[in-house]
N, C-alpha and C positions, 0 to 999 in steps of 0.2 A: 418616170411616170408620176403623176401628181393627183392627190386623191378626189378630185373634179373628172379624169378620166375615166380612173378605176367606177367610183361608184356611178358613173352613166352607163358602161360595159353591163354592171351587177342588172339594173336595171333594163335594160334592152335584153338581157335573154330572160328574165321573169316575166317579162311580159311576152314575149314567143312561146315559153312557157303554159302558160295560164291561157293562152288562144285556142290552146291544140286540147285541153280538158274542158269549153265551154261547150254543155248540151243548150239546146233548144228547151223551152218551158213553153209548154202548151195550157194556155191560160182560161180557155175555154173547155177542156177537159169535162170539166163537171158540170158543164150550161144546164138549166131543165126549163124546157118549155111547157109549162104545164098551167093548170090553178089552183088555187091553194082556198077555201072556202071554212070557215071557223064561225061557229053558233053560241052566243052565249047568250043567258037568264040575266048574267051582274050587267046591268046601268054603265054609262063612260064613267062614270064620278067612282062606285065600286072599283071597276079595275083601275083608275089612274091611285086611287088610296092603293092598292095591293101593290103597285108597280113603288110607290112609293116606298113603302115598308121593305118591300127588296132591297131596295137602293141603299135602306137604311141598315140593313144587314149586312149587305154587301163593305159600309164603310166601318164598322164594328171589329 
């Protein structure tokens, strides 16, 4: 026996294997259908500085 057979053997039952423990993932799970509505006082130019400064904390 020559090690091109063995390790195709090794191989063909890890994969029968690994067949027989795959679940299903349901990817829609958490969908919401809804809407989502946010009020604010601060200007676009106010919140893109704040989103800014996030960013800039974030890289800190």
């Amino acid at each position: 026996m020559g090690f091109g057979s063995y390790d195709e053997s090794e191989q063909q039952q890890q994969t029968a294997d690994d067949e027989e423990d795959v679940e299903a993932v349901n990817v829609h799970e958490n969908d919401h259908d809804g809407q989502l509505s946010f009020e604010s006082n601060a200007s676009t130019d106010e919140l893109v500085s704040q989103l800014g400064a996030m960013k800039d904390d974030d890289e800190e």
